[in-house]
N, C-alpha and C positions, 0 to 999 in steps of 0.2 A: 622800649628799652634802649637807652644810648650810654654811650661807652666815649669818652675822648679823651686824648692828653694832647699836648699843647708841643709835648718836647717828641722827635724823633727818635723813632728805636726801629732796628731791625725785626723783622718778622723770620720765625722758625717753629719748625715740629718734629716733633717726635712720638711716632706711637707707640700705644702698648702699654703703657700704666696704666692702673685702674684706683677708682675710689668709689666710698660707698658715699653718696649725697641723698637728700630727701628729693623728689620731685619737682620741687616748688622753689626750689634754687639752681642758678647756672651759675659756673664758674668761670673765670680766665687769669687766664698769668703772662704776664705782659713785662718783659725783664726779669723775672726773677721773683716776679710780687705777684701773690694771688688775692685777686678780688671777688668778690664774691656780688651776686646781684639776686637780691628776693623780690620774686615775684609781686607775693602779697603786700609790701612793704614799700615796693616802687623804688628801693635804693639799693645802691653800690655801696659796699663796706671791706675794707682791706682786712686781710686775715694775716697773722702772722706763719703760716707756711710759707714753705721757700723750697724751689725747684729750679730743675737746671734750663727748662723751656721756656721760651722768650714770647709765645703767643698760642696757647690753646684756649679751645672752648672744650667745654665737657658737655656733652648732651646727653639727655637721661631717657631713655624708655618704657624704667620698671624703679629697682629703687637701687638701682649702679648706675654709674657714666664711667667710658673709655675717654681716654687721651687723646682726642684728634683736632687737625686742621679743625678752623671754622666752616669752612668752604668746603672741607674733602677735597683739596685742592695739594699737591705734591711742594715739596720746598722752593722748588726751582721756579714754582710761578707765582707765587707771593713772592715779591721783590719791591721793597719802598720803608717807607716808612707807614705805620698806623695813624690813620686818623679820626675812625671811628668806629666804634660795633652799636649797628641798630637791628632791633626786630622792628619788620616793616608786617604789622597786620593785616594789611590790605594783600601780601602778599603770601604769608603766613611762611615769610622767610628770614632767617638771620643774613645781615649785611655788613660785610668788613668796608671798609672807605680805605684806601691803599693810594697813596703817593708815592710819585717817585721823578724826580728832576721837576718840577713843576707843571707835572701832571696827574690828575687822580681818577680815580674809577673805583665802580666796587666789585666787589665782589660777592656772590651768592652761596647761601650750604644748601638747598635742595634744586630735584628736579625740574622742571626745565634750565631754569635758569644760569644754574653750575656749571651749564656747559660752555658758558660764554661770561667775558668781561659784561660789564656795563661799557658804555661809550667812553676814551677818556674825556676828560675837560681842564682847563687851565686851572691850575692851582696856584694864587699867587700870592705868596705869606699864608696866614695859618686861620681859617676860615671859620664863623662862629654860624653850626647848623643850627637852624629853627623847623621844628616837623610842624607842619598847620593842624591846628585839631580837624576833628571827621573822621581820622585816619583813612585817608583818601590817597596816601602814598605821596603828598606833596610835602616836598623839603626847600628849604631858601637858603642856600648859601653867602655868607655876605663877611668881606671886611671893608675899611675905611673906605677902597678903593675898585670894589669887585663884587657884583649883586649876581646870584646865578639862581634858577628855581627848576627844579625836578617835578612833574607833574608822574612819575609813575617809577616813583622809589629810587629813584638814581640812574634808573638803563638809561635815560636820556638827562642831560643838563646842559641849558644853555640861558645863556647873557641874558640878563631883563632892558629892552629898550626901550628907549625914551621918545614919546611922540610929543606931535603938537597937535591938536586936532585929530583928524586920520591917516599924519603923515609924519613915518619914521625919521627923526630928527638923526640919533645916533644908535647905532647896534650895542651897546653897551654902557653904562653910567661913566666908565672910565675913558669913554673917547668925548664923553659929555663933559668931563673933566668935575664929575662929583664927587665928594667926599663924605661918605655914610658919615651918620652921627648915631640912628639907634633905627631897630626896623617892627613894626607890627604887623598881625595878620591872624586873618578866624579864618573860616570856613574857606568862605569866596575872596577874600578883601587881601589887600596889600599896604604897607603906607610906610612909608622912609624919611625921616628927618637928618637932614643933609647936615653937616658943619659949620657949610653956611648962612642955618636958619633958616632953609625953607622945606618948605613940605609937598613930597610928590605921593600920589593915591596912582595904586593898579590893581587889578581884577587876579585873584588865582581858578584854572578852569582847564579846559580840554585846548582851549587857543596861548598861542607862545604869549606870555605874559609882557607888560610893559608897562612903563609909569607916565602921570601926565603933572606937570606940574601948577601947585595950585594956585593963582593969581592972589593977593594980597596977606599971603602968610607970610607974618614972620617974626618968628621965634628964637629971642633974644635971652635964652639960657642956654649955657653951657649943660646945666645938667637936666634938662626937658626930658621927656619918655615918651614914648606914644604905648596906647592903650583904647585894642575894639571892646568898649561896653556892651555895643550888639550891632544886628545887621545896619551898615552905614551910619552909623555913630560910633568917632573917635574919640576919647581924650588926650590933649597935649597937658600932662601932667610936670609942676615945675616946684622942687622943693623951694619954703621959705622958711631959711634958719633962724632962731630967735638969738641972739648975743646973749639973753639971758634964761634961758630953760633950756633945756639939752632936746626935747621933742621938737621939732619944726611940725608946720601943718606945708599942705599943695595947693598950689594955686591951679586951678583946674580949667582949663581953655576948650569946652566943647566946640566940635566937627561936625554938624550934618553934612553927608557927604553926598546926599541926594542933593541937598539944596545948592550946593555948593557944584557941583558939576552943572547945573542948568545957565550958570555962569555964559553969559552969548562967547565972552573971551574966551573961555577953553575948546569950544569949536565941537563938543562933543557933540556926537549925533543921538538922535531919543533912541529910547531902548524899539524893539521892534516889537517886546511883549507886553501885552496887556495886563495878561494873567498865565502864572506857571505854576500850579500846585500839585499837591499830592498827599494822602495820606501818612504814606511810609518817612517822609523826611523824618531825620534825626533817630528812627526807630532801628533797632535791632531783631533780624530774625533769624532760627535757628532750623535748617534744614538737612535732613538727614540723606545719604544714598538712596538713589531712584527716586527722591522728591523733588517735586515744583514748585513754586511761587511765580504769580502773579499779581504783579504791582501793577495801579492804574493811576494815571495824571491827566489833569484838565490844562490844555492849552488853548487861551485866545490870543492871537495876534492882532498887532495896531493895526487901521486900517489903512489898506493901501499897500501894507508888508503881507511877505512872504516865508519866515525864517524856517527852517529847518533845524528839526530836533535831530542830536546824535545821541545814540544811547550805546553806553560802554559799560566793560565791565575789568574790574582792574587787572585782574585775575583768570584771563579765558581757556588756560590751560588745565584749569581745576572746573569753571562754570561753563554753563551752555547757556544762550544766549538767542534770544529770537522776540524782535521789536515790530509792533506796529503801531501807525499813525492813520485813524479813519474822521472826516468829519461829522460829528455830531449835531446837529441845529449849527442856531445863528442866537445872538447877544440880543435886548431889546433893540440898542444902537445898530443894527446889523453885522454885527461881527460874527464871523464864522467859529464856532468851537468844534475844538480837536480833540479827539481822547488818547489819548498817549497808553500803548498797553506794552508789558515788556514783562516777558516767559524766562521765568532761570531755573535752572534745573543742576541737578547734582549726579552726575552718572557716567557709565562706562557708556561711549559712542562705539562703534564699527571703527576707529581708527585707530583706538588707544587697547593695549597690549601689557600682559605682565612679562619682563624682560629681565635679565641680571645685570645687575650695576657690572660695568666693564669699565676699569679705572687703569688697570696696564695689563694692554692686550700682547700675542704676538707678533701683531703689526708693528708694536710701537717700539719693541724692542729690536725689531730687524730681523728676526726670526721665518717670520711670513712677508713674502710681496703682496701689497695691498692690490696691485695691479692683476699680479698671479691669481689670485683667491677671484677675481672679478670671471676672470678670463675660463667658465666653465672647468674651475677649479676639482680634480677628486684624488683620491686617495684608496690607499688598498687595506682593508681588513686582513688579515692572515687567516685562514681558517685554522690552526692550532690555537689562535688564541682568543675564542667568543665562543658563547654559546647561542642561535638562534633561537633556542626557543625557554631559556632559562630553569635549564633543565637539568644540569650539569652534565651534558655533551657535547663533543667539539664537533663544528660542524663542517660539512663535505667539499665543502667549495669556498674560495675565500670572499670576503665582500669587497665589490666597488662600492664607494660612495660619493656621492654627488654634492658635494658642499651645495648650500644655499647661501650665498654670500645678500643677496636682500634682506634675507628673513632674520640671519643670522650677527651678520656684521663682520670682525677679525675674533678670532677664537681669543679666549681670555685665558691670561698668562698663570697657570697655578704651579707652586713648587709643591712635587710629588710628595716631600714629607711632611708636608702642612696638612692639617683636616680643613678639608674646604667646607667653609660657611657661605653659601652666596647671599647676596643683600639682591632682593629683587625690586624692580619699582614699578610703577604704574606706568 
């Protein structure tokens, strides 16, 4: 799900409204305008309601949604301009994109993540996002002048540079002095057509990405496109208008880009694998609390290499995670094969805890010293006013009590004539 405008608006909230929506729709109002986005339908559609809130989301439960921030984040710290609302699946979080002076970062609605920005990153003019299929949490940021890619939803974003060989030429296209013309990308793959008609290929993965550029491309339309047909095969796609039929047909420029990298000129070094497979690629599985999966892959390495598999998981504050690598045989050629085994799990550990969301405590109001509460912090009970044994009698002696400022944290701030709802989390 993405969300973007082009023009600058302040961001505000207000809670406390309510409306009734079906499940399978979320809402936002963004100046004044509420838009509405269907799930099953895959699009955004303006409704003609109208409100005085300049930026909520409405999240749904059961078959109400409340008025709130995206984030659960308070007015004071949304500050910028909007520049996008994404659900990131890999993370299975909604994501606001927040500028402000020429810089952006996102912002998160659940836990862990809420409780902290994303990294900033330069924001320079008005950035057109591309999310990479797989939903693997990778995003590309890019205009004429500024190529930026996020391998893990936005927490991190940084510059795509430019090598030659094995050797970082520039930390960014714009100190490369390039000018984007259009950008493509699948799974693994990258690939940018410059302005000035040439064509640079990079790899999207767990390593900081980079482009290399391709020796004897060059592409003499203003309006060319690039397009991955599938793994390392590109189209450089160029309309040809007819003066007399209004349909044009494309002239169609295929890219091996295997072929094309073994090029002695680009200096590329050979891959180090043989062979890297697996069943599970592209597949989907559905696992429930206290359940396992076990995924297996066959690695051969080229001979003479050594590489080193990393096994990640996008999401390790919801998944458990345990990898190993044992050798199996050997190839006819002699090559050593490896089996690659990797345990994910769905479950409550020994560390993780059910706790009450604490959004404004008495620490934060200046009520309590944070220091104080550390410092074998206690307090007195009155014996007129408890009963120890929930009995209706008052009891003899009054209670000391002994804060637990670890276990506890700063006490949360409630107004005594409110009915306390608490939101607990994992």
């Amino acid at each position: 799900m993405v969300f973007a405008r082009s023009t600058a608006f302040c961001i505000d909230v207000r809670k406390g409204a309510r409306i009734d929506i079906v499940p399978s729709v979320a809402y936002v109002v963004v100046n004044q305008e509420v838009y509405i986005y269907d799930y099953e339908a895959n699009s955004w559609n303006a409704s003609k309601a109208n409100t005085r809130e300049k930026i909520i989301i409405l999240r749904s439960t059961d078959d109400t949604a409340t008025w709130m921030s995206a984030t659960g984040r308070s007015i004071a710290e949304l500050v910028g301009s909007l520049g996008g609302i994404f659900y990131f699946h890999s993370l299975s979080q909604v994501g606001l994109l927040l500028v402000n002076q020429q810089k952006a970062m996102f912002s998160y609605s659940d836990y862990p993540l809420n409780l902290n920005f994303g990294l900033p990153f330069d924001y320079n003019g008005t950035l057109d996002i591309l999310i990479a299929p797989g939903q693997k949490g990778i995003l590309i940021f890019w205009c004429e002048k500024s190529l930026l890619v996020s391998q893990n939803a936005g927490q991190l974003v940084n510059p795509v540079q430019v090598r030659e060989g094995q050797h970082v030429l520039y930390s960014s296209i714009s100190e490369a002095n390039i000018s984007v013309h259009s950008v493509a990308a699948n799974e693994n793959e990258l690939a940018v057509l410059t302005q000035e008609s040439y064509l640079y290929y990079g790899s999207l993965g767990i390593l900081p990405s980079s482009l290399i550029k391709f020796a004897g491309q060059n592409i003499r339309s203003e309006e060319a496109v690039l397009v991955f047909t599938d793994v390392g095969m590109l189209e450089i796609l160029s309309p040809l208008p007819d003066p007399l039929f209004p349909a044009f047909d494309f002239q169609k420029c295929p890219v091996n880009i295997q072929a094309t990298l073994m090029d002695p000129q680009l200096q590329v070094d050979v891959c180090k694998m043989e062979l890297l497979q697996g069943e599970f690629d592209n597949k989907m599985y559905t696992i429930d609390m206290n359940s396992k999966l076990e995924l297996r892959a066959l690695m051969i390495p080229r001979t003479g290499t050594s590489p080193v598999s990393l096994v990640m998981a996008s999401n390790p504050h919801s998944l458990g995670l345990q990898a190993l690598i044992y050798e199996d045989g050997y190839t006819l050629n002699g090559n050593t094969k490896h089996r690659l085994t990797a345990l994910i799990s769905v479950g409550c550990d020994l560390e993780k805890k059910i706790i009450i969301q604490n959004e404004i405590s008495a620490c934060y109001n200046g009520l309590l010293d944070l220091v104080t509460l550390q410092d074998n912090y206690s307090y007195v009970i009155e014996k007129d006013t408890y009963d120890p044994n929930f009995q209706g009698q008052k009891a003899t002696e009054d209670l000391v009590v002994h804060y637990q400022y670890e276990k506890l944290g700063c006490p949360v701030l409630v107004f005594y004539d409110t009915p306390w709802k608490p939101v607990v989390e994992l």
